[in-house]
N, C-alpha and C positions, 0 to 999 in steps of 0.2 A: 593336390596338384601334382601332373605327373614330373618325374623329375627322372633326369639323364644322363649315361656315364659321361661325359664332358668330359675330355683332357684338360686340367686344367695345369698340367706342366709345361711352363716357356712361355715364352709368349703370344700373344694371339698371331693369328694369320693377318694381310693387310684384309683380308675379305673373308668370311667363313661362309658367302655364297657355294651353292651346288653347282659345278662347272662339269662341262663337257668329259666323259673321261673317270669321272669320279663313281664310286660302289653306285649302282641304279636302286638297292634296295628294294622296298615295295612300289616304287613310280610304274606304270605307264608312259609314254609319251603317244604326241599326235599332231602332226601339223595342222593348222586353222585355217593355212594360208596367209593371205596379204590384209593387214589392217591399217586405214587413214582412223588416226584417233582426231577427236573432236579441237585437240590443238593445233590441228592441220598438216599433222606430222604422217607418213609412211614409212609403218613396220615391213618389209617387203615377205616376212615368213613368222608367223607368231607357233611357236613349240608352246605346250600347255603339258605339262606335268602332273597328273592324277591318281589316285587310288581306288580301287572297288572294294566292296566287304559284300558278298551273300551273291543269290543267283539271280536275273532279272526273270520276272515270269515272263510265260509265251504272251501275255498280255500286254505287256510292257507298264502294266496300273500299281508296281508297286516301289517306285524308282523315288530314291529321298536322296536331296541332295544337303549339303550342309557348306556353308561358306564359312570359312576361316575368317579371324581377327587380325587385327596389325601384324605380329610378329608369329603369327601362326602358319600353318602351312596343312600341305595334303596330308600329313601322318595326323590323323583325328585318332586311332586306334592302333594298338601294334607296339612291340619293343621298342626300346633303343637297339641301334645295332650299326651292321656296317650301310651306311650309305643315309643314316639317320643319328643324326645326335643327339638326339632327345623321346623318350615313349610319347604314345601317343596326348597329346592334349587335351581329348575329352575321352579318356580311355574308359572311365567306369560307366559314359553312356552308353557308347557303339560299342555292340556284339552281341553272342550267341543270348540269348533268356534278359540283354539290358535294356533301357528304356530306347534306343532305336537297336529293337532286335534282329539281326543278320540272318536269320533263321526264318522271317517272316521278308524284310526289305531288302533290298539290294541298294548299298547306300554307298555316293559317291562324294569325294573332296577333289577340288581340283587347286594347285597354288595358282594363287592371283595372278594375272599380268601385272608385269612392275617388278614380280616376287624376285625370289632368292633361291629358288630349293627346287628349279627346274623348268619353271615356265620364263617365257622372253621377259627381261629385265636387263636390268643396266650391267649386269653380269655375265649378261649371254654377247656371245657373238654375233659383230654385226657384220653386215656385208662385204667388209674388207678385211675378215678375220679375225679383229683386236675387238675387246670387249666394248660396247656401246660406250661404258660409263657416262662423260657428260652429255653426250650424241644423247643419250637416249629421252624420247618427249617426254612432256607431260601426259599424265593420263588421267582418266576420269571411274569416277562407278559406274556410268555406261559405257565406256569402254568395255571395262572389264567383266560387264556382263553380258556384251556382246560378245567376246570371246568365249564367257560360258555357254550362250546360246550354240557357237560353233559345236562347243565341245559336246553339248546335249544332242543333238543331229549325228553328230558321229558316232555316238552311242547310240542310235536308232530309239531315243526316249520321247515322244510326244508331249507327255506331259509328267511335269515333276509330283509325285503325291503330297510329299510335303516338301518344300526349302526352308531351312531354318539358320540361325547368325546371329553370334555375339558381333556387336562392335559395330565395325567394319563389316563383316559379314552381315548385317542387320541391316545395314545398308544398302546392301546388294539385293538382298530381299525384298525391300520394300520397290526399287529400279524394275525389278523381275516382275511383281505385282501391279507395275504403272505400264511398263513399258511392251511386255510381255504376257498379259492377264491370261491368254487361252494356254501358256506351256504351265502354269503354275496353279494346281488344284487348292491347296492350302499352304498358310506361313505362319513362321513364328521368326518375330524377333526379339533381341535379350540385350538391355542395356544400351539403347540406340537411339536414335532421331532421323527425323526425317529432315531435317537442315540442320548444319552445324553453325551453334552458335559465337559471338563474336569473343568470348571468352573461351573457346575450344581454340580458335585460331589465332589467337594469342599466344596460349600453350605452344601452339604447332611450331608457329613462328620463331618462338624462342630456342626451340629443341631442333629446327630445320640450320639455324643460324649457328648453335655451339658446335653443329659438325661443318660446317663451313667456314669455322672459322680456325676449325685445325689444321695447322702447317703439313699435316701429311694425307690432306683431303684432295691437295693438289687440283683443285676445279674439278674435281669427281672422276682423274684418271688415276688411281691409284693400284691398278690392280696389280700390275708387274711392274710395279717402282723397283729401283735397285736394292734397296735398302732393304723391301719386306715390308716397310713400315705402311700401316694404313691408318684411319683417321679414329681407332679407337679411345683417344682423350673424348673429343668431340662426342662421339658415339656415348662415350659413358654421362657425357654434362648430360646429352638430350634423355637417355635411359632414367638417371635420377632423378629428371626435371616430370619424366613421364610416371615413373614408380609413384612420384608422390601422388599424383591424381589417380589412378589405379587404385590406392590403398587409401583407408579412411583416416579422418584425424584420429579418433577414439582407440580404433585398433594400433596404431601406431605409438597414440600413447602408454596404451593397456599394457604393449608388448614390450618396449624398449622403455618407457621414460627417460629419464636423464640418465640413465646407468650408463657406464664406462663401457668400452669391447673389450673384456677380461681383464688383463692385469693392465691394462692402460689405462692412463692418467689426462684426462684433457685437459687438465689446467699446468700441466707438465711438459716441459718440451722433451722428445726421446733426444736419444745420443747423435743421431742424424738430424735434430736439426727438427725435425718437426714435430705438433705437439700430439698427444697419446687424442685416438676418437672417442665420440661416443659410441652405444652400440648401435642405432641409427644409422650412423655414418658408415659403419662397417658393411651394416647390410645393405644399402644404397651401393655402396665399391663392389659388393659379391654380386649386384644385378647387372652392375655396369661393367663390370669383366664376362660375366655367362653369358650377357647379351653379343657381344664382340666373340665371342669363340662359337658362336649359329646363326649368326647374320651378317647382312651387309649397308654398308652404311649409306649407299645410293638408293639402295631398295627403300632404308627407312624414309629417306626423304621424299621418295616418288610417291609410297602411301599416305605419307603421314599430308603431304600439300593433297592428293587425291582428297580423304576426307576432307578436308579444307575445304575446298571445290564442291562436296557437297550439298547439292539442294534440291530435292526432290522436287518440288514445285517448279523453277528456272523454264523456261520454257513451256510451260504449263498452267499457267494461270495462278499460281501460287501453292503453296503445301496445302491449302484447303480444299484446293480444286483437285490438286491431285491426289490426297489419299480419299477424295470421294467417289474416284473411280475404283477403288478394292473394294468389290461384293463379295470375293472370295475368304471364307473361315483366315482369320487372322490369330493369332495368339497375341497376345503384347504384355514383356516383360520387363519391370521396372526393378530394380534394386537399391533398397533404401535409403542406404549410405554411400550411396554413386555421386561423387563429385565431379566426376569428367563429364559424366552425361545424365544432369539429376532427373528425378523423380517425374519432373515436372513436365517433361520431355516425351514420356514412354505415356504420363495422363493425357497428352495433345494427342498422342497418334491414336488412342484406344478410343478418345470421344469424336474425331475427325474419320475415323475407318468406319464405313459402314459393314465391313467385313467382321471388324472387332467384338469379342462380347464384352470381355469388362477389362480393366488394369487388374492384371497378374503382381502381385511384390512377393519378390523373395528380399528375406529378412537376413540380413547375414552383416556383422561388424568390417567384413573385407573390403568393404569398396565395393569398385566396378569390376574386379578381381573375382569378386563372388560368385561370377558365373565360371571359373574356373576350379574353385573351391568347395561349392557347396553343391556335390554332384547327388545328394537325394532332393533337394530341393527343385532342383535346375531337370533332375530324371520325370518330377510329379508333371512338371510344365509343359516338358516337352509329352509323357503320357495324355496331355489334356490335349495337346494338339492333336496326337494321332485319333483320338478320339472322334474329331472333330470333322476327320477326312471322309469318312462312312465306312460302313462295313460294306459294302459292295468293292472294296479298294486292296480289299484280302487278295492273295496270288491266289491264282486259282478260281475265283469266285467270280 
């Protein structure tokens, strides 16, 4: 997994969203224009923040798009650096000779609407200058791939060769697939469903609530409080509450068991007063701080209720109906020991897709993390996708 120089000296910022002003890095930007999202709300100028890797042919047939997960963003590939605090996320797949090669594709990331890291979110400025925070609506996954659509039009791209998505992004894929069938040639998703179920939102719920219920969440205006302070306790309860479904039981036990974090004692109280952790607990507090020094804590709630909202079917006659309209090559990736979105989930969409060949399982003790971890595995899947697009899809041909 890639990992990134993070400051991790002092304390967090109240927000470690991408704000106006800040290193641009590898971004793009582009305005969308004006969006009424489905909660009835008007964005009156949607900015989208993206990245390119490779050249697009004069064809325009070799254009992949990749949607990002919850906490992920447009850097798929590429350093840490200035205007990026973190390397790329799926580094070892995007680039020159990997299993989505830049050399052959022109392949783009855009951050989500809602996001954090440059596109409109609760972060961005809204019409009267000061950041949206609570102003800013709810949003949906068609929302936000109608925003993509924008973005694909302005990139003069007709049709995507392949879109592909862990999570969240898998999500979007399957929206692009129903909603969108003529811009999207083939897909692949990893780890996903086509409705979230009532124990996802449960989860959601729980993790939405421990950041609202910190004192320096302030009803989601927190970004220029006096103090600095933003709602990082909260942000860390819902991170832990989320780490644990990300990661599997087995691995969790394999790695930590009961052991102490180093010389600490947890049947021992220290000299402040509190008692020594396990190592568990340690590395639950190192996610729940990293997470708070790259994100923001309006973004996580606007996505994390987005999935929520989730249901492909919802207007469409149910999940059945609608992934019976994807004729187009599917890929479908399930991962074994996925508690947040099990097994059983990625076997509905693979026998429901008449697009689908079969259930894909990558085998991996990580969870649903695994598509972040196990990049020979997750590189075979996505080679079977491209596979799948035809050889007529080559640049040039």
């Amino acid at each position: 997994m890639p990992q990134g120089p993070i400051d991790y000296t002092g304390l967090p910022p109240a927000s470690a969203a991408w704000r106006e002003g800040d290193p641009v890095g590898d971004r793009s930007f582009v305005s969308v224009g004006e969006l009424t999202t489905e909660s009835g709300v008007t964005i009156p100028d949607v900015t989208v923040a993206y990245e390119t890797w490779g050249e697009l042919a004069p064809d325009g047939r070799n254009a992949v798009y990749v949607c990002h997960a919850l906490t992920g963003d447009s850097h798929v590939t590429g350093p840490a650096g200035e205007g990026h605090r973190t390397s790329g996320w799926w580094d070892g797949l995007v680039g020159p000779g990997r299993p989505i090669d830049t050399d052959r594709w022109f392949v783009v990331c855009a951050n989500v609407l809602g996001g954090c890291q440059g596109t409109t979110g609760p972060s961005s400025a809204a019409p009267d200058g000061s950041p949206w925070g609570s102003r800013f609506p709810s949003v949906t996954v068609a929302d936000m791939v109608e925003v993509e659509r924008r973005l694909t039009d302005h990139l003069g791209i007709d049709q995507w060769s392949l879109m592909l998505g862990p999570s969240l992004g898998g999500m979007r894929v399957l929206e692009w697939m129903v909603a969108r069938p003529e811009r999207v040639r083939s897909g692949l998703v990893l780890g996903s469903t086509a409705a979230v179920t009532a124990d996802q939102i449960g989860t959601h719920m729980a993790q939405i609530e421990a950041i609202r219920m910190d004192p320096n969440f302030r009803g989601g205006d927190y970004y220029d409080a006096a103090d600095g302070e933003g709602p990082h306790r909260g942000m860390g309860i819902a991170r832990r509450i989320a780490h644990l479904t990300y990661r599997s039981e087995t691995e969790l036990d394999l790695r930590f068991g009961r052991g102490p974090q180093g010389e600490e004692d947890p049947y021992r109280e220290a000299p402040d007063g509190a008692r020594g952790r396990f190592a568990v607990e340690s590395y639950l507090d190192h996610h729940a701080d990293k997470l708070a020094r790259r994100f923001d804590a309006n973004t996580y709630i606007a996505l994390t209720e987005a999935m929520s909202l989730f249901d492909l079917g919802r207007g469409r006659g149910g999940v059945a109906t609608a992934l019976a309209q994807i004729d187009a090559p599917l890929t479908v990736v399930g991962i074994d020991s996925d508690r947040l979105f099990p097994l059983r989930l990625q076997a509905e969409l693979a026998e429901l897709t008449p697009g689908a060949d079969e259930l894909h399982v990558l085998r991996s003790p990580y969870g649903h993390d695994g598509f972040l971890v196990e990049d020979d595995q997750v590189g075979a899947f996505i080679q079977h996708a491209v596979a799948r697009i035809g050889a007529d899809n080559r640049p040039g041909s």
